[in-house]
C-alpha positions as YAML, in Angstrom:
chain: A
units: angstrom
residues:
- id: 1
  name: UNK
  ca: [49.48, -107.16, -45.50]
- id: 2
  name: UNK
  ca: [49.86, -105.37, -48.47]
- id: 3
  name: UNK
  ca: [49.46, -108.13, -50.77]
- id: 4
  name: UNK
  ca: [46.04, -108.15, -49.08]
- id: 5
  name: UNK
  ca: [45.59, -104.49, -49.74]
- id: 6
  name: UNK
  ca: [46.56, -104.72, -53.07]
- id: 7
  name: UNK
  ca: [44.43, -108.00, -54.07]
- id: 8
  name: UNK
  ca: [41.19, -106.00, -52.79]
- id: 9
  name: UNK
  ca: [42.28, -103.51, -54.78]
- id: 10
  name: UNK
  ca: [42.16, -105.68, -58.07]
- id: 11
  name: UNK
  ca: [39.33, -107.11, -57.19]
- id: 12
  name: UNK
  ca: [37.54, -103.59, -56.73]
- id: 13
  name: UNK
  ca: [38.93, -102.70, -59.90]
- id: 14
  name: UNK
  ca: [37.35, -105.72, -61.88]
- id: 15
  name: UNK
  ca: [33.69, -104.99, -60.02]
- id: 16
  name: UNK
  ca: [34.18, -100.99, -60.86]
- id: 17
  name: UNK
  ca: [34.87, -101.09, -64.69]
- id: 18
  name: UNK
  ca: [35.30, -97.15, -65.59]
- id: 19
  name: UNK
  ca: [32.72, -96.02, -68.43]
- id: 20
  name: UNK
  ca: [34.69, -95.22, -71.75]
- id: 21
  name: UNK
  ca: [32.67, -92.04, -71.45]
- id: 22
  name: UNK
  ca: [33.55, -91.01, -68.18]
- id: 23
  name: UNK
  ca: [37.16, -89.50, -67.89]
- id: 24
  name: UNK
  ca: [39.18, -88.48, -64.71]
- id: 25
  name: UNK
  ca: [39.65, -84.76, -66.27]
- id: 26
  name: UNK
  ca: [36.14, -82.54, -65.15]
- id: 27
  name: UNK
  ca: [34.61, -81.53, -67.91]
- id: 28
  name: UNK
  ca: [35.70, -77.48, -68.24]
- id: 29
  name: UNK
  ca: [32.58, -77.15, -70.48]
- id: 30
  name: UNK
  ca: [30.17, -78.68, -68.06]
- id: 31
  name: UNK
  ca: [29.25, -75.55, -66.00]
- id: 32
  name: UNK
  ca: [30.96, -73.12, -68.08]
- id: 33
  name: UNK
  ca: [27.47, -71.14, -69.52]
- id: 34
  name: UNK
  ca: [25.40, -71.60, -66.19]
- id: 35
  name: UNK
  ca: [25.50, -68.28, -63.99]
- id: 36
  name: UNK
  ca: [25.80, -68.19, -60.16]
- id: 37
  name: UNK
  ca: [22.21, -68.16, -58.43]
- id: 38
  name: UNK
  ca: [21.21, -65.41, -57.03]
- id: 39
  name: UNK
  ca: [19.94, -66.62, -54.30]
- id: 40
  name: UNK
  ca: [21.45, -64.73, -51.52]
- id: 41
  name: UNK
  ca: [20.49, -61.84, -53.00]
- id: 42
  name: UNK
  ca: [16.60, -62.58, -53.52]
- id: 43
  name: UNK
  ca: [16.80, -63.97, -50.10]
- id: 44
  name: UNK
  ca: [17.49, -60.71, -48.38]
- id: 45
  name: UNK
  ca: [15.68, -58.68, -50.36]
- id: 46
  name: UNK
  ca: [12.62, -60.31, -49.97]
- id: 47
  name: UNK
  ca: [13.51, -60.89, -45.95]
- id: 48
  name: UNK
  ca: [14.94, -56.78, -46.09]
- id: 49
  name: UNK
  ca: [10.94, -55.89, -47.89]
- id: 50
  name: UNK
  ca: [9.26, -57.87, -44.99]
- id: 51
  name: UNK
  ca: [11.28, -55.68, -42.49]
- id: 52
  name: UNK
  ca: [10.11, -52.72, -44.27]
- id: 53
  name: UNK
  ca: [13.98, -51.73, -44.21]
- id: 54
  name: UNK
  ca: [14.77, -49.01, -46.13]
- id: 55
  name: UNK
  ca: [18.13, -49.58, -47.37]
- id: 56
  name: UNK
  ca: [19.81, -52.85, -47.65]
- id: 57
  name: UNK
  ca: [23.92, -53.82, -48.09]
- id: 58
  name: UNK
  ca: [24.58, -56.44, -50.47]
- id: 59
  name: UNK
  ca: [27.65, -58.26, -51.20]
- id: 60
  name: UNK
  ca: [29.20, -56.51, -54.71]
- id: 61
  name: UNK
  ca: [29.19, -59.20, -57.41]
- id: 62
  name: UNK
  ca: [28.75, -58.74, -61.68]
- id: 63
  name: UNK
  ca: [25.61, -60.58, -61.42]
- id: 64
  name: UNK
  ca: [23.93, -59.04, -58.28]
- id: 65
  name: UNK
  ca: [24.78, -55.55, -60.46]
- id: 66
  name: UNK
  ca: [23.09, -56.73, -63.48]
- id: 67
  name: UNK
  ca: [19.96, -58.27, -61.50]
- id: 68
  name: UNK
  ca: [19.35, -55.42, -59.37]
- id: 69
  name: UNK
  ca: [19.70, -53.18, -62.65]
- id: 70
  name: UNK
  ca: [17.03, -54.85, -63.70]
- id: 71
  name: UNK
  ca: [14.81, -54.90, -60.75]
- id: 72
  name: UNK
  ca: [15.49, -50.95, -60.71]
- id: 73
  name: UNK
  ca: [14.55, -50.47, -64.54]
- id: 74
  name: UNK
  ca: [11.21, -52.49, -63.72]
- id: 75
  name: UNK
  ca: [10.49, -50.16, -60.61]
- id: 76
  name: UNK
  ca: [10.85, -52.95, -58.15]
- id: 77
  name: UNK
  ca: [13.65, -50.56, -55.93]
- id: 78
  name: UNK
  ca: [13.77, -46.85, -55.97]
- id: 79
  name: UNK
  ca: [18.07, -46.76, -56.13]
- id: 80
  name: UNK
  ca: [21.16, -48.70, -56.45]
- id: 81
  name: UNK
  ca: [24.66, -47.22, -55.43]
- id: 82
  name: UNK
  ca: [27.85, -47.84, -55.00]
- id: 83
  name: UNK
  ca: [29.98, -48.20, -52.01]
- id: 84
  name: UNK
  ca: [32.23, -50.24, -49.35]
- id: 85
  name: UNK
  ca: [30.36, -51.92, -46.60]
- id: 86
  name: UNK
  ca: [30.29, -49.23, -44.17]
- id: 87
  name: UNK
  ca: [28.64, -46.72, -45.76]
- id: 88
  name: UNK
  ca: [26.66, -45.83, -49.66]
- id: 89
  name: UNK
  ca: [29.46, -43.50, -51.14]
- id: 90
  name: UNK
  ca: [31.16, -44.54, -55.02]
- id: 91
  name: UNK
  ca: [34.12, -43.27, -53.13]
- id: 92
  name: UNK
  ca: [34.53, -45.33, -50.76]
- id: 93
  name: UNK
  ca: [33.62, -48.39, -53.39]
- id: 94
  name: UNK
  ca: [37.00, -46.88, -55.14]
- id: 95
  name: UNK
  ca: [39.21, -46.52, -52.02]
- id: 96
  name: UNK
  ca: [38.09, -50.04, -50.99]
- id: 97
  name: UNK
  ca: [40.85, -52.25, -50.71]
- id: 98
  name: UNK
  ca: [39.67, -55.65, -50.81]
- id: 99
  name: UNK
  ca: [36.73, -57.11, -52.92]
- id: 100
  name: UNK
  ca: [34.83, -58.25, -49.68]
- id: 101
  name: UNK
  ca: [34.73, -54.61, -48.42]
- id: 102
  name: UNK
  ca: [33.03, -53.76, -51.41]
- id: 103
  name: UNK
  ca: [28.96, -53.79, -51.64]
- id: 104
  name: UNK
  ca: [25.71, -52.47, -53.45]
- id: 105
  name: UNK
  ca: [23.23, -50.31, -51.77]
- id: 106
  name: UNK
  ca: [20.02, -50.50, -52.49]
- id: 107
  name: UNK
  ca: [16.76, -48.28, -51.39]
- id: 108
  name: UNK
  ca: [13.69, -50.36, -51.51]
- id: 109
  name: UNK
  ca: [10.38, -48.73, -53.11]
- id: 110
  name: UNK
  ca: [7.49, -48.45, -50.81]
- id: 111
  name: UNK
  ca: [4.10, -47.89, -51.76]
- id: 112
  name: UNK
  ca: [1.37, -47.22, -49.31]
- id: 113
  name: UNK
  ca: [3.31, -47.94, -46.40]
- id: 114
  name: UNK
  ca: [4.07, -51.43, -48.09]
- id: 115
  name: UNK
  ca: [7.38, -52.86, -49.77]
- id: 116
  name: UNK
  ca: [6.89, -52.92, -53.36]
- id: 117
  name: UNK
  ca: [8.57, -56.53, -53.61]
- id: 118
  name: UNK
  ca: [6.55, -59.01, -52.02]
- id: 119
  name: UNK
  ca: [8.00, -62.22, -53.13]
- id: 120
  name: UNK
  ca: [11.34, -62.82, -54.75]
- id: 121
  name: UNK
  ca: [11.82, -66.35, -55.28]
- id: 122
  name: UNK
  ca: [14.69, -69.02, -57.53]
- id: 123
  name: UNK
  ca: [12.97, -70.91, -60.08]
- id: 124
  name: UNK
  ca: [15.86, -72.54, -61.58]
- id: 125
  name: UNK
  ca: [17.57, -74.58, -58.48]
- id: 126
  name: UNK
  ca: [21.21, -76.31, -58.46]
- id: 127
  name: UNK
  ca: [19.19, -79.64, -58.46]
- id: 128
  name: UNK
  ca: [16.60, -78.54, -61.27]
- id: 129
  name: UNK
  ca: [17.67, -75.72, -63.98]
- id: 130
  name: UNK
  ca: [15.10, -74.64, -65.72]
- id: 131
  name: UNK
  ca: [16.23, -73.70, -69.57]
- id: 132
  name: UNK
  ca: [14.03, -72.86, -71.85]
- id: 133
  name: UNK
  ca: [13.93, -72.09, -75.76]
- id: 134
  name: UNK
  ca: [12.56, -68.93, -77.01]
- id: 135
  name: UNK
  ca: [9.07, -70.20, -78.01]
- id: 136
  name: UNK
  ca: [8.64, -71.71, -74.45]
- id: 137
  name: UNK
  ca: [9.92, -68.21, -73.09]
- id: 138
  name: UNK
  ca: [6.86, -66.55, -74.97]
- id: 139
  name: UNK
  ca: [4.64, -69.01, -73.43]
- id: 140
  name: UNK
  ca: [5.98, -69.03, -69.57]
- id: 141
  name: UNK
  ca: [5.71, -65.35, -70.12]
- id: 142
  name: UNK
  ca: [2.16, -65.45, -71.54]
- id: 143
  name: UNK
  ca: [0.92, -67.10, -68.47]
- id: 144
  name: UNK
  ca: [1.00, -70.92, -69.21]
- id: 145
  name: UNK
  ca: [2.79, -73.63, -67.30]
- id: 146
  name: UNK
  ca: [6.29, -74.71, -68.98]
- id: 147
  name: UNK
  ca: [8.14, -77.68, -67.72]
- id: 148
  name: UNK
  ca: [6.71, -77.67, -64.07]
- id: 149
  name: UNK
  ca: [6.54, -74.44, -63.46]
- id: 150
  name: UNK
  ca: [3.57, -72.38, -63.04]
- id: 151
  name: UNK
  ca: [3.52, -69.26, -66.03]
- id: 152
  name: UNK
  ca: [4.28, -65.56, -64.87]
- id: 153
  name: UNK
  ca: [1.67, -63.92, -63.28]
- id: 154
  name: UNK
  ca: [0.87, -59.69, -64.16]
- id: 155
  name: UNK
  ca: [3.05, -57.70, -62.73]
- id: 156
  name: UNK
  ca: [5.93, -60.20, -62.26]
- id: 157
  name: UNK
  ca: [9.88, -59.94, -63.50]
- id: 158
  name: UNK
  ca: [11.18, -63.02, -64.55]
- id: 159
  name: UNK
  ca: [15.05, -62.87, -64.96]
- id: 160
  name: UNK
  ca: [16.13, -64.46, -67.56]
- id: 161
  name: UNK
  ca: [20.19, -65.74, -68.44]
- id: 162
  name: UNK
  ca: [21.24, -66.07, -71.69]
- id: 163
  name: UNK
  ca: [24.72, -67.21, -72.35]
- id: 164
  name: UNK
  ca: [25.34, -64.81, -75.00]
- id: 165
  name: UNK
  ca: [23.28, -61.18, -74.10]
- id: 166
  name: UNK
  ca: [23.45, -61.17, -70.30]
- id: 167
  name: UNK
  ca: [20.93, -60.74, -68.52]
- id: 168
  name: UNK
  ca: [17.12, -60.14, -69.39]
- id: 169
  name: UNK
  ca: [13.52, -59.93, -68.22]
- id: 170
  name: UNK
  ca: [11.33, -62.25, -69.73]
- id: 171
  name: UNK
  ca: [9.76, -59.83, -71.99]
- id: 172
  name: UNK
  ca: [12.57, -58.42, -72.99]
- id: 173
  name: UNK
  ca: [13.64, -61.80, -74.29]
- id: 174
  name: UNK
  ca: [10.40, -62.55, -76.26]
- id: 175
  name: UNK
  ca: [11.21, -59.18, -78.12]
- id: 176
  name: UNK
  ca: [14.66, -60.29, -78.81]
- id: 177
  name: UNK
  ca: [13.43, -63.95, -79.93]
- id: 178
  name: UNK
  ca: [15.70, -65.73, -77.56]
- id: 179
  name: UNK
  ca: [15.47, -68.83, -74.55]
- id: 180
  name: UNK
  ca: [17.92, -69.18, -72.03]
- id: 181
  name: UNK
  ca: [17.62, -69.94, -67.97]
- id: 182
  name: UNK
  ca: [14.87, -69.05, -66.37]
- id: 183
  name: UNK
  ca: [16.38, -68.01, -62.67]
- id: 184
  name: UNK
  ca: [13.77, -66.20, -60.61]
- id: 185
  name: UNK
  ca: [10.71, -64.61, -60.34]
- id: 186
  name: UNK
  ca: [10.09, -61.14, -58.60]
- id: 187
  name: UNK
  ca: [6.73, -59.65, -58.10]
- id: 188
  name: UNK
  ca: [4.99, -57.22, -56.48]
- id: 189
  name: UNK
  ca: [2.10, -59.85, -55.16]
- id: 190
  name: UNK
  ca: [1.82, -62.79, -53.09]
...
């Protein structure tokens, strides 16, 4: 039996031939500059505008801090706190004793009796990421179509990754001269 086992095995082995590039080691620079989609978080906010909800608990993570900085800079939510999962106080966010028992409030900005953010969606996707260099940046920004995707429209955030500054809006990022991944759009119409 197990010379019948191991003869299939050979066999497999001859039809599989490993590619000399390939190695059985993952690559630790494969994923290393990519950030972690927000997509939770645009999810619920979007779903928590809808609602008309005034306040919304999100999960505390670096980057839902530095995209919901940004939404709050570009008037998109009225404030962003600190605190555990119970209740909006910085001192509970201190006395909290696990990470998962920590979270981000956040009050969403109405205006005339409608939620300022009326669609938050991904435009880079785990299947597509959408990177871009700094001169397509200025034209996504400036309304045209880049790589399959339809250019911002006025009065839309685009958040923008760049492996070396963080975080930016898209405008931002045509200031500063620089490209990077293009992860979702925010704006305040349909």
């Amino acid at each position: 039996m197990s010379s019948a086992v191991s003869s299939v095995a050979a066999s497999a082995a001859r039809y599989f031939v490993r590619s000399p590039l390939r190695t059985s080691q993952p690559n630790p620079l494969r994923h290393s500059r990519l950030p972690v989609l927000p997509h939770l978080l645009l999810n619920k906010l979007a779903t928590s505008a809808s609602a008309r909800l005034s306040h919304v608990s999100l999960p505390f993570s670096n980057v839902n801090l530095s995209v919901l900085s940004l939404l709050h800079r570009h008037g998109f939510i009225s404030s962003l706190s600190l605190g555990s999962t119970a209740l909006p106080s910085p001192k509970a966010f201190v006395e909290a004793k696990s990470p998962k028992d920590k979270a981000l409030w956040v009050s969403l900005k109405v205006r005339d009796e409608t939620p300022v953010i009326r669609d938050a969606r991904l435009v880079s996707k785990p299947g597509r990421r959408v990177v871009l260099d700094a001169d397509e940046v200025r034209r996504f920004v400036g309304g045209k179509r880049v790589r399959f995707v339809r250019g911002a429209k006025l009065g839309e955030v685009i958040l923008i990754h760049n492996g070396r500054l963080g975080w930016l809006e898209g405008r931002e990022a045509v200031r500063k001269g620089v490209g990077g991944e293009v992860v979702a759009r925010v704006g305040s119409f349909k």
